[in-house]
N, CA, C and O atoms as a Tripos MOL2 file, in Angstrom:
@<TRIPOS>MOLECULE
protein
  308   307    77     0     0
PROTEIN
NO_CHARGES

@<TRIPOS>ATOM
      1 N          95.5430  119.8390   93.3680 N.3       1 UNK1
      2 CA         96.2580  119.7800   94.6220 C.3       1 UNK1
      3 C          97.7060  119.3820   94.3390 C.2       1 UNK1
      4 O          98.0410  118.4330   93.6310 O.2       1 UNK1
      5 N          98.7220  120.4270   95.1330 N.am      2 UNK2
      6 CA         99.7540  119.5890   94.9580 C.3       2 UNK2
      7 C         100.6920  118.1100   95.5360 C.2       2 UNK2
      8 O         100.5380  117.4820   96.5840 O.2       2 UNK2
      9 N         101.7110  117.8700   94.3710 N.am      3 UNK3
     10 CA        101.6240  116.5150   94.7920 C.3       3 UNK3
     11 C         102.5690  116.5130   96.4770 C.2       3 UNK3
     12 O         102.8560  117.6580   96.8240 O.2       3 UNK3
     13 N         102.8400  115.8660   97.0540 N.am      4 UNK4
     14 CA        103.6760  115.3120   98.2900 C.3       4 UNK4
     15 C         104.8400  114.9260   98.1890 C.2       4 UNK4
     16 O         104.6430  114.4450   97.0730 O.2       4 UNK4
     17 N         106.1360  114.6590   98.4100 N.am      5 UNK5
     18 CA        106.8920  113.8980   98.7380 C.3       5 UNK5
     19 C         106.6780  112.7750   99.7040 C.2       5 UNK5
     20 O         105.9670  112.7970  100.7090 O.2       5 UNK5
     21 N         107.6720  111.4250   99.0720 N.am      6 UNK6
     22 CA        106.9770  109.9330   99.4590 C.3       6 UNK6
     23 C         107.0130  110.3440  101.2570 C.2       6 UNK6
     24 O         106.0170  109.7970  101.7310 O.2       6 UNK6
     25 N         107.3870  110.7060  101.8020 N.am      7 UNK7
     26 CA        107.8580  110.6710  103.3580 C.3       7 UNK7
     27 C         106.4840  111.1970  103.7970 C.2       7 UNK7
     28 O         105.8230  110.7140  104.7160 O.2       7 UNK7
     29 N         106.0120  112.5940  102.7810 N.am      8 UNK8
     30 CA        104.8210  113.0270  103.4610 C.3       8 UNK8
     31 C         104.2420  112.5370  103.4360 C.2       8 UNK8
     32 O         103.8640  111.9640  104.4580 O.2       8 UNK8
     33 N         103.4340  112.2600  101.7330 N.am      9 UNK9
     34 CA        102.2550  111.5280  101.8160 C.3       9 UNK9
     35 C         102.1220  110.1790  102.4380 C.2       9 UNK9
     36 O         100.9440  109.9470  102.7100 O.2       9 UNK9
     37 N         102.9480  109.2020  102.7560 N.am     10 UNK10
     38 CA        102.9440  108.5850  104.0270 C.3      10 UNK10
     39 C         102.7720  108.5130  105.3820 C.2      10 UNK10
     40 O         102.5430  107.6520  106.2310 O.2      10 UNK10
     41 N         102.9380  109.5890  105.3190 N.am     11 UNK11
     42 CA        102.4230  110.0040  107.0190 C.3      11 UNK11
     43 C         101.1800  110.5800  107.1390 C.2      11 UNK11
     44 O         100.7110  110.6530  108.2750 O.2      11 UNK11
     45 N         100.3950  111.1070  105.9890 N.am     12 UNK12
     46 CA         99.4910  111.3230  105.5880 C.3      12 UNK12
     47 C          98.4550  109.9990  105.2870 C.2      12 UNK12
     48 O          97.2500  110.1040  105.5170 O.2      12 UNK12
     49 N          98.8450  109.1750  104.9340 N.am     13 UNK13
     50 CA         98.0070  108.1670  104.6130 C.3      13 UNK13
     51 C          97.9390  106.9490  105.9350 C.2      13 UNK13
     52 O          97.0210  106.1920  106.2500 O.2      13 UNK13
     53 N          99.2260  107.1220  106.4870 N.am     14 UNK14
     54 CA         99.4480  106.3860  107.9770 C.3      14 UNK14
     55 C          97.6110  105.9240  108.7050 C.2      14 UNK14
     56 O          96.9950  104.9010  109.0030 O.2      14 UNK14
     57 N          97.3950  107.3100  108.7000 N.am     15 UNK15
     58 CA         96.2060  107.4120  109.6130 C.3      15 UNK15
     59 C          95.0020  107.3620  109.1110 C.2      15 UNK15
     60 O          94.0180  107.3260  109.8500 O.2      15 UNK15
     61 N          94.9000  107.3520  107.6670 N.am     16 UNK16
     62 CA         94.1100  107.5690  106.7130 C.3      16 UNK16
     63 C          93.2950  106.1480  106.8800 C.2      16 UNK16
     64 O          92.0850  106.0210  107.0660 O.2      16 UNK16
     65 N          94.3420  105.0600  106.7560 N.am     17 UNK17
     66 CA         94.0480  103.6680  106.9200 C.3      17 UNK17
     67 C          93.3170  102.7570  107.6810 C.2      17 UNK17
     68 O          92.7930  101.7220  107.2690 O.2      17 UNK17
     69 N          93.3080  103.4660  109.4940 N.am     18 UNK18
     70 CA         92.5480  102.8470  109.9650 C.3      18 UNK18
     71 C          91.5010  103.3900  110.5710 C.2      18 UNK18
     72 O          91.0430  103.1410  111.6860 O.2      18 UNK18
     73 N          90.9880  104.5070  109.3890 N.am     19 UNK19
     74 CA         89.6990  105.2600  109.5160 C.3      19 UNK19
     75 C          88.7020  103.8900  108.3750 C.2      19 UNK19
     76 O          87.5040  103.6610  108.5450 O.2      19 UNK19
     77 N          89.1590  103.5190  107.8110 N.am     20 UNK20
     78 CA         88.5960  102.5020  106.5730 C.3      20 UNK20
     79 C          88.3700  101.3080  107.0770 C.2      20 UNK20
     80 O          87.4760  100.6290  106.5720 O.2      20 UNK20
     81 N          89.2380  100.7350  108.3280 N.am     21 UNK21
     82 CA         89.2070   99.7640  109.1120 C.3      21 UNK21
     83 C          89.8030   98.7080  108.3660 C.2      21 UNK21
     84 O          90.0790   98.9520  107.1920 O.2      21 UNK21
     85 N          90.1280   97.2410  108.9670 N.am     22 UNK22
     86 CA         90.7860   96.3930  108.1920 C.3      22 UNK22
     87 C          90.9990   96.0980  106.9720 C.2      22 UNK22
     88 O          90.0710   95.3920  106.5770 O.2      22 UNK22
     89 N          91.8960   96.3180  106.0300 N.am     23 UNK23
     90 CA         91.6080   96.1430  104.7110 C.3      23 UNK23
     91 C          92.5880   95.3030  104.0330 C.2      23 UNK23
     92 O          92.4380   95.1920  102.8160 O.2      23 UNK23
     93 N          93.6240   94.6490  104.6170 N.am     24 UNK24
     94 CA         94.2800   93.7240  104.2150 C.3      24 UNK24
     95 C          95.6600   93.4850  104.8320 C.2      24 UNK24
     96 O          96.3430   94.3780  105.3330 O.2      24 UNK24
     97 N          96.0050   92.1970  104.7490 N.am     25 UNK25
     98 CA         97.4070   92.0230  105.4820 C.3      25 UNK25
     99 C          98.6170   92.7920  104.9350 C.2      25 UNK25
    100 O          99.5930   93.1590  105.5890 O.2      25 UNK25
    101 N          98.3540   93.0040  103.4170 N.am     26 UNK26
    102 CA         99.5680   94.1220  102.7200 C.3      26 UNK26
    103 C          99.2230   95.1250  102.7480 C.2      26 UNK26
    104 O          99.5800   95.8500  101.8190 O.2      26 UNK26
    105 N          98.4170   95.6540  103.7390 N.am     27 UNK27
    106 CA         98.1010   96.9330  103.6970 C.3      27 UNK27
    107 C          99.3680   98.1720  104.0260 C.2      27 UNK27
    108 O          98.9910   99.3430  103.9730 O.2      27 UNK27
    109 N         100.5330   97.9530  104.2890 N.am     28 UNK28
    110 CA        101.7350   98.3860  104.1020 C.3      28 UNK28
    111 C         102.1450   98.4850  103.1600 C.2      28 UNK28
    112 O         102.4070   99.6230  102.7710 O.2      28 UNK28
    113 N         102.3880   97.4500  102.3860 N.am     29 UNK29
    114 CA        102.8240   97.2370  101.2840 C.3      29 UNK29
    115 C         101.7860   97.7970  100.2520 C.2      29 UNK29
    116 O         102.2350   98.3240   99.2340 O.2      29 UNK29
    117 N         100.7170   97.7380  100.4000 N.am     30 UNK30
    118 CA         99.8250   98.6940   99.3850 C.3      30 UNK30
    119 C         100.0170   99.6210   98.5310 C.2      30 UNK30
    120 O         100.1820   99.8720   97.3370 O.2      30 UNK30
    121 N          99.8560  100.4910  100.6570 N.am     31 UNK31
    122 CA        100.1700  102.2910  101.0400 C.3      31 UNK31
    123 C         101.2130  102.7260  100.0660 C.2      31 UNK31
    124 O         101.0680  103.6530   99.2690 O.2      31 UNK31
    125 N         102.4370  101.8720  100.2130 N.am     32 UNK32
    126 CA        103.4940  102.0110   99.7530 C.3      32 UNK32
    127 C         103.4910  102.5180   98.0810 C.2      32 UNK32
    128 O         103.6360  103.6870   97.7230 O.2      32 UNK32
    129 N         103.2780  101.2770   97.1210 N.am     33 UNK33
    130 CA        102.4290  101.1540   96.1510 C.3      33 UNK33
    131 C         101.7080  102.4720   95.5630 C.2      33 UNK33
    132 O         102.1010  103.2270   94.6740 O.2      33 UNK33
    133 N         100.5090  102.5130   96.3520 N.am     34 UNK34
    134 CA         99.6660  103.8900   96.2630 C.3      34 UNK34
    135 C         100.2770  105.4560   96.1380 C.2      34 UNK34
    136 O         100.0500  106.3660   95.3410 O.2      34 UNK34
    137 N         101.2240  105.3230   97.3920 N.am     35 UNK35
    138 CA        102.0950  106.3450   97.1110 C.3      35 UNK35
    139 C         102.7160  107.1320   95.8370 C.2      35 UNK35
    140 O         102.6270  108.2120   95.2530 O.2      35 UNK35
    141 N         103.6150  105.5040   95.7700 N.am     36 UNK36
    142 CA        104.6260  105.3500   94.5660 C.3      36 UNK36
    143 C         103.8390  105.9310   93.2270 C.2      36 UNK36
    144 O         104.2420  106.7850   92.4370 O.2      36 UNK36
    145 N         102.8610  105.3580   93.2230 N.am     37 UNK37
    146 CA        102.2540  105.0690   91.5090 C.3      37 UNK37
    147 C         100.6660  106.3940   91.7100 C.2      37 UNK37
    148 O          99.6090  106.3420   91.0810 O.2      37 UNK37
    149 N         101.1410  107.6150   92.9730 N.am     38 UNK38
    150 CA         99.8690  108.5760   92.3580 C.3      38 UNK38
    151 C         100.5750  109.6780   92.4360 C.2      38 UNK38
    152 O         100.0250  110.7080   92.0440 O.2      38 UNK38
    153 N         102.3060  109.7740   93.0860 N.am     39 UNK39
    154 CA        103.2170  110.4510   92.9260 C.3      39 UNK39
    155 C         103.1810  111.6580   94.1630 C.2      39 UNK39
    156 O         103.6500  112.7950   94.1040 O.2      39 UNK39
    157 N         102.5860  111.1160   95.0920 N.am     40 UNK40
    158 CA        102.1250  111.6160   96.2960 C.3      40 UNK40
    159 C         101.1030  112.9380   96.3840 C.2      40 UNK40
    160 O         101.1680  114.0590   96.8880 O.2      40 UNK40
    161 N          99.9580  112.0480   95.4830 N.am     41 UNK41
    162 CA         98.6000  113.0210   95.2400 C.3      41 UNK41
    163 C          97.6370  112.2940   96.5510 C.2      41 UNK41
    164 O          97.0470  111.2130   96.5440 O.2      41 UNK41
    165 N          97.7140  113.1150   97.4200 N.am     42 UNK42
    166 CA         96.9280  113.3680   98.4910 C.3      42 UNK42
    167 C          95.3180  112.6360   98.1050 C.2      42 UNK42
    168 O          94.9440  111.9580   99.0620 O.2      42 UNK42
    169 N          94.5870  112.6310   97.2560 N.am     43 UNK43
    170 CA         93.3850  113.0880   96.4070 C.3      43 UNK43
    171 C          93.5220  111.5030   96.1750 C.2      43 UNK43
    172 O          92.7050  110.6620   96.5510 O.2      43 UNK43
    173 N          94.7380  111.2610   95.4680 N.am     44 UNK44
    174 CA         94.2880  109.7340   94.5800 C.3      44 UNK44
    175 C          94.6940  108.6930   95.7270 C.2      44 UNK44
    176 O          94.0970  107.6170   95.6960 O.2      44 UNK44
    177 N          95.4850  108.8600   96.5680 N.am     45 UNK45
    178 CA         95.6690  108.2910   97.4660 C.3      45 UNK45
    179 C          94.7580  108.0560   99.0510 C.2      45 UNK45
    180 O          94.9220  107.1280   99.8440 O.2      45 UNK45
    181 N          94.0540  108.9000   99.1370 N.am     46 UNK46
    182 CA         92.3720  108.5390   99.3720 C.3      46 UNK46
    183 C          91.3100  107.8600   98.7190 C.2      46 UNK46
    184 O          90.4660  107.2490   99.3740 O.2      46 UNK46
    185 N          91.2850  107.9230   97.4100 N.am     47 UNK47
    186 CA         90.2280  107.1060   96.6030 C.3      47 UNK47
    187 C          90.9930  105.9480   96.5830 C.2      47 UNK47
    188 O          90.2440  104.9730   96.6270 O.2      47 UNK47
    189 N          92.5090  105.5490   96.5220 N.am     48 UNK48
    190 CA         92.2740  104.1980   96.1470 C.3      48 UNK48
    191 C          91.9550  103.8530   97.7640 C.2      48 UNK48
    192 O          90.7830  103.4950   97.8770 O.2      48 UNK48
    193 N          92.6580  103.8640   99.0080 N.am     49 UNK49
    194 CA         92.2380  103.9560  100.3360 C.3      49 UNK49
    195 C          90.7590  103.1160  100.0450 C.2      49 UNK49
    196 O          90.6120  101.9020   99.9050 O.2      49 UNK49
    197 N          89.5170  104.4140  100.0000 N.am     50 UNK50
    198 CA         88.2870  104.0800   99.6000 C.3      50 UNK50
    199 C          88.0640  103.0610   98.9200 C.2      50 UNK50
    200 O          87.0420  102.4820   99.2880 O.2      50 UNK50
    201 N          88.8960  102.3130   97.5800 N.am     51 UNK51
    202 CA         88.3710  101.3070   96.7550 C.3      51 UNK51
    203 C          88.8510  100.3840   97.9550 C.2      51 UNK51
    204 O          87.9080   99.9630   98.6250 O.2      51 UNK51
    205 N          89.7570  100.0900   98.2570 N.am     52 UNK52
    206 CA         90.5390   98.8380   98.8820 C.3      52 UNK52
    207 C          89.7570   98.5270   99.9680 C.2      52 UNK52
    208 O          90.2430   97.5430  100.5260 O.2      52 UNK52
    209 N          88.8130   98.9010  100.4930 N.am     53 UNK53
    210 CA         87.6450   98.6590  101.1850 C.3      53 UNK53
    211 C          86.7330   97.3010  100.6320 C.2      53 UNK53
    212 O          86.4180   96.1900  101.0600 O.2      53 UNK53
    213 N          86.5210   98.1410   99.3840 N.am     54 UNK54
    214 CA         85.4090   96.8700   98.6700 C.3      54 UNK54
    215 C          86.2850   95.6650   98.4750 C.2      54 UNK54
    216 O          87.4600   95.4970   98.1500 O.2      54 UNK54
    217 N          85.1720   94.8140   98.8250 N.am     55 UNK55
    218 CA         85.4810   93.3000   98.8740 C.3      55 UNK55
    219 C          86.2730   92.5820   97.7850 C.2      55 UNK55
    220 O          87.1360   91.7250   97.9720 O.2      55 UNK55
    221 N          85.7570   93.1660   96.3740 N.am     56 UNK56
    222 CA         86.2750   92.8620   95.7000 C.3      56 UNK56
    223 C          87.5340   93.0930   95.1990 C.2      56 UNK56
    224 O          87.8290   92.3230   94.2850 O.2      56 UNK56
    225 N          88.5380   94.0560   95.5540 N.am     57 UNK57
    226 CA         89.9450   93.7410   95.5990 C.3      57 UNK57
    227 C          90.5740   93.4390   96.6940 C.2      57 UNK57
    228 O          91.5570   94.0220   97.1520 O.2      57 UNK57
    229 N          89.8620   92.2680   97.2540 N.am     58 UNK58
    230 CA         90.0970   91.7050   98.4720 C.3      58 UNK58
    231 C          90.6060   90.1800   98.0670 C.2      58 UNK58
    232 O          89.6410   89.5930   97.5770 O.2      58 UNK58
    233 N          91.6090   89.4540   98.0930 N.am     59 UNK59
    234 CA         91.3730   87.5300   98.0660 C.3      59 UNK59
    235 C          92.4810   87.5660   99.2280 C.2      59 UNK59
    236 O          93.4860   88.2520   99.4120 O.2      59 UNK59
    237 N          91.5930   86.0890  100.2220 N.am     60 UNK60
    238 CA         93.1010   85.6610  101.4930 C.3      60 UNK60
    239 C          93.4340   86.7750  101.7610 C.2      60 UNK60
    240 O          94.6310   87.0600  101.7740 O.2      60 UNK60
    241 N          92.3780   87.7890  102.0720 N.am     61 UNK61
    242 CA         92.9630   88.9060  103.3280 C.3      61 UNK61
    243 C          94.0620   89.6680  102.3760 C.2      61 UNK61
    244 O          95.1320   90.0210  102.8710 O.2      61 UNK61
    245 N          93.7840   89.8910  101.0950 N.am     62 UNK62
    246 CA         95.0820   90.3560  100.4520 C.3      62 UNK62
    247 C          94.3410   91.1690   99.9360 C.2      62 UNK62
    248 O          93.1390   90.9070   99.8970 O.2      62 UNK62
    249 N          95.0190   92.8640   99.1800 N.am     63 UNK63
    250 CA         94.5440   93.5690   98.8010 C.3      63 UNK63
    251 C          94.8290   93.4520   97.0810 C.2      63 UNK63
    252 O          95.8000   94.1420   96.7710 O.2      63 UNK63
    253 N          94.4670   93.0410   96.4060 N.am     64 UNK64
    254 CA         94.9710   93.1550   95.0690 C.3      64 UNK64
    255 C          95.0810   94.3840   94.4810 C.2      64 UNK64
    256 O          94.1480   95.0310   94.0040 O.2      64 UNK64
    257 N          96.4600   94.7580   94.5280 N.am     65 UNK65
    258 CA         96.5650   96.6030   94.4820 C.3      65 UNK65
    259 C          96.4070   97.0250   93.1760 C.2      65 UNK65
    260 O          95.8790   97.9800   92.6070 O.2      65 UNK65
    261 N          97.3490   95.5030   92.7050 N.am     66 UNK66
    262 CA         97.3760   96.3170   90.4550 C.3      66 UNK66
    263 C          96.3370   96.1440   90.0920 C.2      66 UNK66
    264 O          96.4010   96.3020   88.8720 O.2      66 UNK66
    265 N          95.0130   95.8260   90.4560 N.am     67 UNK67
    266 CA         93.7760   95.6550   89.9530 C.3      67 UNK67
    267 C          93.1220   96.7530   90.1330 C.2      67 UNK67
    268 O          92.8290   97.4990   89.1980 O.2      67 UNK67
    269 N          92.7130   97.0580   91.7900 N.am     68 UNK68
    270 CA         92.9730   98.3220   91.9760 C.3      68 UNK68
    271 C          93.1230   99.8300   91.3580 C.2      68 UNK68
    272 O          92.3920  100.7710   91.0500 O.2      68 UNK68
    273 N          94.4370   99.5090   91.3620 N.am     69 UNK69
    274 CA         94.9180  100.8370   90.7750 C.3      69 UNK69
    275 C          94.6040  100.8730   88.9420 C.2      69 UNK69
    276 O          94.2610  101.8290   88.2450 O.2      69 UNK69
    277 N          94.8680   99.4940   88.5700 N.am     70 UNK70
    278 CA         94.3180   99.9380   87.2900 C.3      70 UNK70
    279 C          92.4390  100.7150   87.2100 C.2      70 UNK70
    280 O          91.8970  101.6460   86.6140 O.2      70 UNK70
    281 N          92.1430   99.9420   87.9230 N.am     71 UNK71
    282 CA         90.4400  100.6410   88.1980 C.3      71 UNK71
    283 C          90.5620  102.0280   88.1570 C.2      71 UNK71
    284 O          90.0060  102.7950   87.3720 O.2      71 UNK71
    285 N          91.2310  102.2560   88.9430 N.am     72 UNK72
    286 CA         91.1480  103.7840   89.1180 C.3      72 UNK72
    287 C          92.1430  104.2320   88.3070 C.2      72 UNK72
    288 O          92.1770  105.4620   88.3480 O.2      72 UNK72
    289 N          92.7510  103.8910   87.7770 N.am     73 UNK73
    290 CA         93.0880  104.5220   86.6160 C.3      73 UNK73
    291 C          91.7740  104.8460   85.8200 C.2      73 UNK73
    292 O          91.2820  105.9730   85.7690 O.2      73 UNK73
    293 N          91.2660  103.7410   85.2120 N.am     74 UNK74
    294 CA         90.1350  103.9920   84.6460 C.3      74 UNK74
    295 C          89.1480  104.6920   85.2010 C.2      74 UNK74
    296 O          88.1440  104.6520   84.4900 O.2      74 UNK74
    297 N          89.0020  105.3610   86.2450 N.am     75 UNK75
    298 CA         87.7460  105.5440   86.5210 C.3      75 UNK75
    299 C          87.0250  104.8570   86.7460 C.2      75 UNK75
    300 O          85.9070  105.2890   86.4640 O.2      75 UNK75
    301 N          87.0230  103.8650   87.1640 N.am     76 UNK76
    302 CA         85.8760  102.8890   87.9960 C.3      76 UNK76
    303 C          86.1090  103.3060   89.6540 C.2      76 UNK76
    304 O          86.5450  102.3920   90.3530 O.2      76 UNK76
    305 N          85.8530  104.5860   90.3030 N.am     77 UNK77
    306 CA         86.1150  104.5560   90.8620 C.3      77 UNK77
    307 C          84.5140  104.4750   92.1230 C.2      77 UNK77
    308 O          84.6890  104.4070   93.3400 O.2      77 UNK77
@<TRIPOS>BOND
     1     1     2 1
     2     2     3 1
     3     3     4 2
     4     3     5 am
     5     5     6 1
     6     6     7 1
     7     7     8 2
     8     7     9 am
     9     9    10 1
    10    10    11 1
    11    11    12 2
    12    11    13 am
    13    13    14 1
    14    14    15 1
    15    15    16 2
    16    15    17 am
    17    17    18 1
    18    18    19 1
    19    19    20 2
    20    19    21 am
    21    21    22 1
    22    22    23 1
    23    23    24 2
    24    23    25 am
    25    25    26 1
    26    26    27 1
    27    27    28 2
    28    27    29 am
    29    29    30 1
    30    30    31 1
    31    31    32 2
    32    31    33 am
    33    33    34 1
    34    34    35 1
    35    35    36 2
    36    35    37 am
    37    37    38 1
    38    38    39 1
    39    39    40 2
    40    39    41 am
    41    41    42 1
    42    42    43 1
    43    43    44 2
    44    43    45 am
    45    45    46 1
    46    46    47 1
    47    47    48 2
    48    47    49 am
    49    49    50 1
    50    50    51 1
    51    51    52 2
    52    51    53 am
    53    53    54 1
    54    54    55 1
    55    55    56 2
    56    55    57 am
    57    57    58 1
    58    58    59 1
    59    59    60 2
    60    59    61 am
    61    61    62 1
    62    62    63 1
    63    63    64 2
    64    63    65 am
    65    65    66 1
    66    66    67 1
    67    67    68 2
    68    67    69 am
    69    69    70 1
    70    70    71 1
    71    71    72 2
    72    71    73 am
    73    73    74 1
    74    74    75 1
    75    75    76 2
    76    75    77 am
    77    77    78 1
    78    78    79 1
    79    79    80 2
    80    79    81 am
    81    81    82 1
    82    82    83 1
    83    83    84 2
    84    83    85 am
    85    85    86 1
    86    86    87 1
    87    87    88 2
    88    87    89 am
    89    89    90 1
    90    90    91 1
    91    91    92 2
    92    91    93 am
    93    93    94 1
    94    94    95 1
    95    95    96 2
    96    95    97 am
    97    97    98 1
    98    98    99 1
    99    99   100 2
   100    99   101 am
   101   101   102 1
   102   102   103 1
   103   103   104 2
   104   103   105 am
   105   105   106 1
   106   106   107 1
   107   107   108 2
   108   107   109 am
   109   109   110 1
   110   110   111 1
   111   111   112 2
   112   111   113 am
   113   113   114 1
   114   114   115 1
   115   115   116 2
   116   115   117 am
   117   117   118 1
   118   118   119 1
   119   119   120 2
   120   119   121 am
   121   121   122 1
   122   122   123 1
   123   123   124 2
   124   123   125 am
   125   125   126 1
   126   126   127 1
   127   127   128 2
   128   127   129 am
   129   129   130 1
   130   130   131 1
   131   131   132 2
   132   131   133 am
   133   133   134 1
   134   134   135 1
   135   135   136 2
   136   135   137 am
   137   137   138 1
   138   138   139 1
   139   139   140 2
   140   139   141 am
   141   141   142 1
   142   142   143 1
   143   143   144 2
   144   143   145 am
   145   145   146 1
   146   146   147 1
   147   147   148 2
   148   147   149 am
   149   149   150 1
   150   150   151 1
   151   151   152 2
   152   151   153 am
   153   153   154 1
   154   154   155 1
   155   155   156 2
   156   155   157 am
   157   157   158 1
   158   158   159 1
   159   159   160 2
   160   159   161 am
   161   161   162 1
   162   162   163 1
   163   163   164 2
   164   163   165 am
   165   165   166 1
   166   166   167 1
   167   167   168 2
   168   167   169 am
   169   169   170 1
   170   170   171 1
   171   171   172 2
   172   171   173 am
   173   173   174 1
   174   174   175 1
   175   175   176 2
   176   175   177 am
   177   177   178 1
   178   178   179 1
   179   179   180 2
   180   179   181 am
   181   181   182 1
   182   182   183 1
   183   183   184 2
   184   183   185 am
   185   185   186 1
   186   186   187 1
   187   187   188 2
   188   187   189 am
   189   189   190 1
   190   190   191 1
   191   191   192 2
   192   191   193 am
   193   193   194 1
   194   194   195 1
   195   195   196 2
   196   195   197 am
   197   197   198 1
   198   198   199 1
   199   199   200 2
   200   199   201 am
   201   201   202 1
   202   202   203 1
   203   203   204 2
   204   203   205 am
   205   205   206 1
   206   206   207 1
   207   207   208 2
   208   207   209 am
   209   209   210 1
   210   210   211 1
   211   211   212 2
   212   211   213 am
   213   213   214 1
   214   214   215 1
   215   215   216 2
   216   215   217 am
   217   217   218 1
   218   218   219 1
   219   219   220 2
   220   219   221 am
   221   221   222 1
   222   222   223 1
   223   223   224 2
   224   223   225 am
   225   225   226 1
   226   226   227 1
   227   227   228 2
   228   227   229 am
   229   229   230 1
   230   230   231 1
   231   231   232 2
   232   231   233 am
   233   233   234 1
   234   234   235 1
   235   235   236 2
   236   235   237 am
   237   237   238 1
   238   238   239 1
   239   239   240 2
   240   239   241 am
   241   241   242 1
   242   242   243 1
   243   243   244 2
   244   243   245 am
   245   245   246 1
   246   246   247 1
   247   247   248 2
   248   247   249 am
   249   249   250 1
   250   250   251 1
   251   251   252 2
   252   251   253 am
   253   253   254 1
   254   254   255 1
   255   255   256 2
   256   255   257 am
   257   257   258 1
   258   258   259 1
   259   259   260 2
   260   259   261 am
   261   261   262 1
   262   262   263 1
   263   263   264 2
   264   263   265 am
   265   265   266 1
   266   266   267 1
   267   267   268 2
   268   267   269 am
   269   269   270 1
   270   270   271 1
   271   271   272 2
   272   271   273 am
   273   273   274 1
   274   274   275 1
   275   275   276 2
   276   275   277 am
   277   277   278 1
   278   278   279 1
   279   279   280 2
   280   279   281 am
   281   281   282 1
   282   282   283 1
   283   283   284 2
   284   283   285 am
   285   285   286 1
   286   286   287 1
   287   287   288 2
   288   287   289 am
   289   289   290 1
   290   290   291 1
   291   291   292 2
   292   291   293 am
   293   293   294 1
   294   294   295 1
   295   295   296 2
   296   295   297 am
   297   297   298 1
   298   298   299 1
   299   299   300 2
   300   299   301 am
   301   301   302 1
   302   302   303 1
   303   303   304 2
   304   303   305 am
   305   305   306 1
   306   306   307 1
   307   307   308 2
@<TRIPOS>SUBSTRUCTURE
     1 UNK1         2 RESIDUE 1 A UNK
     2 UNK2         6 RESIDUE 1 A UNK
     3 UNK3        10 RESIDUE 1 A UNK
     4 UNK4        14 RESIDUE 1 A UNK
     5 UNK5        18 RESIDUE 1 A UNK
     6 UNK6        22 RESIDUE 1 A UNK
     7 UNK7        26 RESIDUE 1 A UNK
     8 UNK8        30 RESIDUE 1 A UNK
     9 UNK9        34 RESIDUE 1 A UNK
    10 UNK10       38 RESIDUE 1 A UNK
    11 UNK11       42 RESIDUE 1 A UNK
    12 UNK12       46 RESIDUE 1 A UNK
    13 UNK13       50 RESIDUE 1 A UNK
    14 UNK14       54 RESIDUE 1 A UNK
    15 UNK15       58 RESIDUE 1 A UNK
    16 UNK16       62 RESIDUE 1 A UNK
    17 UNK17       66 RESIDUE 1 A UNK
    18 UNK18       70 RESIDUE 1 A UNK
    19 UNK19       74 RESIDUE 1 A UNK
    20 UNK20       78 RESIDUE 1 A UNK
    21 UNK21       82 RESIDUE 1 A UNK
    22 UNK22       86 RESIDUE 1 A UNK
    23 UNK23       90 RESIDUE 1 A UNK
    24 UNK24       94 RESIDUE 1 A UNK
    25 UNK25       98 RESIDUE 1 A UNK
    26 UNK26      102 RESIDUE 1 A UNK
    27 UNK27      106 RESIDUE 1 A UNK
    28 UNK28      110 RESIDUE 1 A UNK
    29 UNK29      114 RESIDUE 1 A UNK
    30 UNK30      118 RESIDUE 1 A UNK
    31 UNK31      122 RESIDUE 1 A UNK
    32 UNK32      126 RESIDUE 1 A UNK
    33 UNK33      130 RESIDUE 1 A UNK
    34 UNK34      134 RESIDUE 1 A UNK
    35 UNK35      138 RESIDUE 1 A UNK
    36 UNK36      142 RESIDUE 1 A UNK
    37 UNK37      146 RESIDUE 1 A UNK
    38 UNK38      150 RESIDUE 1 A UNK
    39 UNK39      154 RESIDUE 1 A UNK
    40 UNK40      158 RESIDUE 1 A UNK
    41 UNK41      162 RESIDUE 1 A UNK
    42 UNK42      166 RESIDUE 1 A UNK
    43 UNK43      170 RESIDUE 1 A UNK
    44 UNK44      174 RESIDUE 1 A UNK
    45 UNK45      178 RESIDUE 1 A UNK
    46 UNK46      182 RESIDUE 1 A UNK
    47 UNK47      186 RESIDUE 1 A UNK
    48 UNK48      190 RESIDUE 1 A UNK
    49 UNK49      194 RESIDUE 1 A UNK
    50 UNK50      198 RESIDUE 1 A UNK
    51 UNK51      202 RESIDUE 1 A UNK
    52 UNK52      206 RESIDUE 1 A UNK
    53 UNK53      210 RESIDUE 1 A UNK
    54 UNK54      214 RESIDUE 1 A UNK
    55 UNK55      218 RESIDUE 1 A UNK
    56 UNK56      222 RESIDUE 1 A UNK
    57 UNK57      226 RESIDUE 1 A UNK
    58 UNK58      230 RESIDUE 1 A UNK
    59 UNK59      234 RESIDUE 1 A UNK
    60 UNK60      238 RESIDUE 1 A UNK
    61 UNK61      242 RESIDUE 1 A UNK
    62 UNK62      246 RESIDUE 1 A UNK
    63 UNK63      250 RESIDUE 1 A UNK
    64 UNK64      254 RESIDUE 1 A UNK
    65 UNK65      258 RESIDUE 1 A UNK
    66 UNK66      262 RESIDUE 1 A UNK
    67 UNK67      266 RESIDUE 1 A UNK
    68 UNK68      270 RESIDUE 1 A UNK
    69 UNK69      274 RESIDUE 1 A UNK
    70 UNK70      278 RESIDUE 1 A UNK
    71 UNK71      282 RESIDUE 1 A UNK
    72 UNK72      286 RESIDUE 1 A UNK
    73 UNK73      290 RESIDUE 1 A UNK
    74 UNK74      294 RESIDUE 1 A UNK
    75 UNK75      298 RESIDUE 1 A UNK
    76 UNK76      302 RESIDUE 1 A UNK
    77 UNK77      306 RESIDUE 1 A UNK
């Protein structure tokens, strides 16, 4: 798939977010993040979406994104 420009895939992921339901107070700051670092791949920017769900890159309502994203780097997805 091709990749997005940051403006799109943001507006793309806008809505994406509160299909997943609450997932953290930086959940702006995440998105942002997610964007940045999958180069506006539509695809990877749904799976991490999907990880940031589980509890476990969750502490104090915070999303721990570089943990995260390293996961899915790896494939722990």
């Amino acid at each position: 798939m091709m990749n997005w420009p940051s403006d799109v895939a943001l507006e793309f992921a806008a809505p994406q977010r509160g299909a997943r339901g609450p997932l953290g107070s930086n959940l702006d700051a995440a998105l942002q993040s997610m964007v940045q670092l999958s180069g506006g791949n539509p695809g990877s920017i749904l799976g991490m979406l999907h990880m940031a769900s589980r509890a476990q890159y969750r502490v104090d309502n915070q999303i721990k994104f570089h943990v995260l994203y390293l996961d899915y780097r790896m494939g722990r997805r």
